[in-house]
C-alpha positions as MATLAB code, in Angstrom:
seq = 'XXXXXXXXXXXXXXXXXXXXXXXXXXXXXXXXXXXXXXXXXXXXXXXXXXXXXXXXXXXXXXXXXXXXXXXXXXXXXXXXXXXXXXXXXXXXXXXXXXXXXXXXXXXXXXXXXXXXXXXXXXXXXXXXXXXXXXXXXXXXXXXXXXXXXXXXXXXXXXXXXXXXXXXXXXXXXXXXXXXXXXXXXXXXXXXXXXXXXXXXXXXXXXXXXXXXXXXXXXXXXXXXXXXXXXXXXXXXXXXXXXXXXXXXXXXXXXX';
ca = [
       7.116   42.429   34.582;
       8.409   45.784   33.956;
      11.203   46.548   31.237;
      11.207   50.030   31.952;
      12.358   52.829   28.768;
      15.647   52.060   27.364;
      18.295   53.783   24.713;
      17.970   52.211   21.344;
      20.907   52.140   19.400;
      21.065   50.314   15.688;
      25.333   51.349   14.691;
      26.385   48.032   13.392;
      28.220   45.843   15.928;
      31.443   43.597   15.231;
      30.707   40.935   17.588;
      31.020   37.633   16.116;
      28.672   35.544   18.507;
      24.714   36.476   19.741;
      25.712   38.252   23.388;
      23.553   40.538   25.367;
      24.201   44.149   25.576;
      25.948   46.385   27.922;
      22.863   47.925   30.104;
      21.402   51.130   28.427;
      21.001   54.405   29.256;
      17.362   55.455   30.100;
      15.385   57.674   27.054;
      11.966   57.579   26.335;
      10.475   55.411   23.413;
       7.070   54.403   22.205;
       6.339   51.877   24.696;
       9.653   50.253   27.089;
      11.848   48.221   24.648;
      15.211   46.828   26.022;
      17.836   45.683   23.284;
      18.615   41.942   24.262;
      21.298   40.806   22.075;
      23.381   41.526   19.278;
      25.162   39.626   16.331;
      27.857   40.814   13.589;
      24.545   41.327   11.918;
      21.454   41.952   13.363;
      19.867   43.539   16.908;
      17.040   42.807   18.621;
      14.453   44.407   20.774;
      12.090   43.373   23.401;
       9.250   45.945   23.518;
       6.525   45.609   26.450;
       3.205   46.669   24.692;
       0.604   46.344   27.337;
      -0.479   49.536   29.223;
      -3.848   49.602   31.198;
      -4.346   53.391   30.336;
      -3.811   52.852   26.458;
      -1.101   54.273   24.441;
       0.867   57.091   26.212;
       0.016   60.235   23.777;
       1.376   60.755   20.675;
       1.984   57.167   19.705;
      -0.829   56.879   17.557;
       0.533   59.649   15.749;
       3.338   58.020   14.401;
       1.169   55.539   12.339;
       0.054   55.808    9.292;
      -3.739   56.030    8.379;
      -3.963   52.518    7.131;
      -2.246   51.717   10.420;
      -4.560   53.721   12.857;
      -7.243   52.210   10.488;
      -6.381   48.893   11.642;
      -5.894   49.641   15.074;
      -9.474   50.642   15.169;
     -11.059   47.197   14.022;
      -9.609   45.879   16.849;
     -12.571   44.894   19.036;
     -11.182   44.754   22.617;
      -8.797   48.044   23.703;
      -5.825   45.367   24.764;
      -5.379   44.141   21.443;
      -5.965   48.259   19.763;
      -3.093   48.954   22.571;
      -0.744   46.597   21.820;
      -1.004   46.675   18.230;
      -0.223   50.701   18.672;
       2.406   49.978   21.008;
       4.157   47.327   18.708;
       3.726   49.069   15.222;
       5.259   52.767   16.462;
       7.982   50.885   18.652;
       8.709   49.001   14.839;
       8.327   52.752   13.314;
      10.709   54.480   15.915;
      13.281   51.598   15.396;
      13.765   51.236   11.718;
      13.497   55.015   11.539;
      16.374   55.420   13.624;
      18.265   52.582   11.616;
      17.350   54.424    8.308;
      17.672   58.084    9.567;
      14.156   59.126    9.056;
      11.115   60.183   11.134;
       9.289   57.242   12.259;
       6.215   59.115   11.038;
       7.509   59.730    7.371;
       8.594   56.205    7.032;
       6.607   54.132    4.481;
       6.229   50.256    4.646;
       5.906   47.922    1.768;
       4.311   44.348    2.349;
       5.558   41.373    0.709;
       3.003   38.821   -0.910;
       3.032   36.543    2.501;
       2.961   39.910    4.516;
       6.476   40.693    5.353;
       6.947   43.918    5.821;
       9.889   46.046    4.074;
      10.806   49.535    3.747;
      10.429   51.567    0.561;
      13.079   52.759   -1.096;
      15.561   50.654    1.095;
      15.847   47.270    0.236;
      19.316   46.624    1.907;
      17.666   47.561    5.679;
      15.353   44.342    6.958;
      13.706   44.148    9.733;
      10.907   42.144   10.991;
       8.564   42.056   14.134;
       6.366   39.162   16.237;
       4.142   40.337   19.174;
       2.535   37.641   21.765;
       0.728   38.647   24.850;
       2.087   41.475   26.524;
       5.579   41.020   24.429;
       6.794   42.468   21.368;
       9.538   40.992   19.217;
      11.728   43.422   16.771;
      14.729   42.534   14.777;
      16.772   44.445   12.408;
      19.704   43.714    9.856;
      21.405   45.438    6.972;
      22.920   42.044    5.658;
      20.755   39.396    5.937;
      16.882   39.075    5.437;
      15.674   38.563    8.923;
      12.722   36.842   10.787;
      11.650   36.785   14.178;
       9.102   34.836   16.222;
       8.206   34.948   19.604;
       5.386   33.047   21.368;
       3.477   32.918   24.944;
       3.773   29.213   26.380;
       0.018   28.375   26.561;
       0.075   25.234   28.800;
      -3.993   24.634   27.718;
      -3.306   22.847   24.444;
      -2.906   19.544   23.314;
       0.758   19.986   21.406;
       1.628   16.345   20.369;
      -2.204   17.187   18.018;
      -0.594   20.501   16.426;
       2.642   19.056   15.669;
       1.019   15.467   14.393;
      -0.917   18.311   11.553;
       1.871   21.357   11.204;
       5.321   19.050   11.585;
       7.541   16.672   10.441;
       7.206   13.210   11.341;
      10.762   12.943   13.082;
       9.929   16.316   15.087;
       6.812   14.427   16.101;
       8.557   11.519   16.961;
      10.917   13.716   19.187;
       8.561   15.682   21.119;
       6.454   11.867   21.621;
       9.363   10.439   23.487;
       9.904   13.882   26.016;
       7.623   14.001   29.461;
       5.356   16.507   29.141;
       7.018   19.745   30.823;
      10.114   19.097   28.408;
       7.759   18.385   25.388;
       5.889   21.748   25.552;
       9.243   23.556   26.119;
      10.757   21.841   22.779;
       7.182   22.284   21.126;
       7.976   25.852   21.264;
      11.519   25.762   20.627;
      10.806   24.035   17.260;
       7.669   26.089   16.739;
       9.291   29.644   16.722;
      12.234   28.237   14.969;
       9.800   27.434   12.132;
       8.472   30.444   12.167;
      11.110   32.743   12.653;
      12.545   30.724    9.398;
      10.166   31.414    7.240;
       9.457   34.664    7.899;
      12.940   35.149    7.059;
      12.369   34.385    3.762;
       9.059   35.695    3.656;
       7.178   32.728    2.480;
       3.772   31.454    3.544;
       4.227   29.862    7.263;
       0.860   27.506    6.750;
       2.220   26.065    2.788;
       5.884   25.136    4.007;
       5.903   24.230    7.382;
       7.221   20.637    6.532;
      10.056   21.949    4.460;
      12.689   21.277    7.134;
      12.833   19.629   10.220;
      13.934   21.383   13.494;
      16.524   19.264   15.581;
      17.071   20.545   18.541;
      20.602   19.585   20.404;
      23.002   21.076   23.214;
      24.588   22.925   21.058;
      21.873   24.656   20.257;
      19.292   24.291   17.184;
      20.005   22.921   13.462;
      17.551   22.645   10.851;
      17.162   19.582    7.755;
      15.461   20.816    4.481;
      13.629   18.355    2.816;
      14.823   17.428   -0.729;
      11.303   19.246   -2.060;
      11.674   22.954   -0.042;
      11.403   25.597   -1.138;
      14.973   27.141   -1.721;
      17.855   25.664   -0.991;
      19.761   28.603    1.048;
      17.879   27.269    3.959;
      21.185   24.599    4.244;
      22.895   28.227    5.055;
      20.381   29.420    7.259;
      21.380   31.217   10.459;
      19.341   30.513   13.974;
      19.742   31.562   17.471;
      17.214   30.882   20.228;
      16.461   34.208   21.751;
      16.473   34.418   25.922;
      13.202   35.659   26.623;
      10.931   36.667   30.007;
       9.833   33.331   31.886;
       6.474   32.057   29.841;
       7.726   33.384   26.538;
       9.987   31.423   23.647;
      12.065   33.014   20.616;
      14.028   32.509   17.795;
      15.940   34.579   15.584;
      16.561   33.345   12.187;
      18.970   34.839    9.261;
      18.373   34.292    5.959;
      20.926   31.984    3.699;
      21.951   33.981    0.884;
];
């Protein structure tokens, strides 16, 4: 699939409710990214990061050595282009949100890994990549966390949520039929994820902290009487509508 360049824009919105954007007007970015919905306080970006050729020129110049540093461990050229692709999409975005050169801007890293911007604590922002698709979200109210995750149809998912969840979202997913179960696996999956990164917390130590309950309404989370803050109660989550193959969440930190 082909998202094609679009205009990023990061002026706050006053919409009250996750909606998608008006289309955008074409203007060149590192790598295509597409805004896909907007809240009273965040945006989001869908950035393709998958080029056969490698990074178009001059991406690589917007990273910063430990960045380029990375980018060459990387053993296979797919990963090294994605990883370019995602990290100076990230750079061009939160430099436009903080009015600085994407190539000036300087990233702090929280002690799970969350990334943050120095000097600007009151900008957050966060980013998830998964096959050919990046993730990028950005608020100036609310710590922010983002997940997004390729359906991989080869795995045994009932296993990985007996180990990683709680034992009512096990029981849940045990009583779907399996194309509905590996949907929901995902559903609760990013949700967890896109939670916790919100808070930046370790994702492996607090997985069973709250339970995801899914409903037609939407999603709602149940800390445990044990996790790890209690703002999650006030915690903020929107499944994100993502390509076909793909699932997202969006998740808002309670303050």
């Amino acid at each position: 699939m082909s998202l094609g360049p679009f205009k990023i824009a990061v002026a706050p919105m006053r919409e009250t409710a996750f909606q998608k954007p008006a289309p955008q007007c074409p203007l060149g970015l590192a790598g295509p990214a597409q805004r896909i919905g907007t809240t009273d306080s965040a945006n989001l970006w869908l950035v393709g990061v998958s080029n056969e050729d490698g990074p178009p020129p001059g991406q690589m110049s917007l990273l910063s050595q430990d960045e380029r540093d990375r980018a060459d461990r990387f053993h296979f050229a797919v990963d090294r282009t994605r990883f370019i692709l995602a990290r100076a999409a990230l750079r061009t975005l939160v430099g436009q949100a903080a009015g600085q050169a994407p190539e000036e801007i300087e990233f702090s890293t929280g002690p799970y890994g969350k990334p943050g911007l120095k000097g600007r604590p009151d900008l957050h922002f966060n980013v998830s990549h998964s096959g050919a698709l990046a993730l990028i979200g950005i608020s100036s109210e609310r710590p922010i966390g983002v997940d997004i995750e390729i359906i991989r149809e080869n795995m045994d998912e009932l296993a990985l949520a007996r180990t990683f969840f709680c034992e009512d979202e096990f029981a849940f997913l045990s009583a779907l039929d399996a194309p509905a179960r590996l949907r929901a696996f995902y559903k609760i999956w990013t949700c967890k994820e896109a939670v916790l990164k919100a808070f930046g917390v370790g994702i492996s130590t607090n997985l069973k902290d709250f339970s995801v309950e899914l409903t037609q309404d939407g999603v709602k989370i149940h800390p445990t009487s044990a996790c790890f803050t209690p703002a999650l109660a006030m915690t903020r989550i929107e499944p994100i509508e993502v390509p076909a193959g793909y699932a997202g969440t969006l998740a808002l930190a309670g303050l």
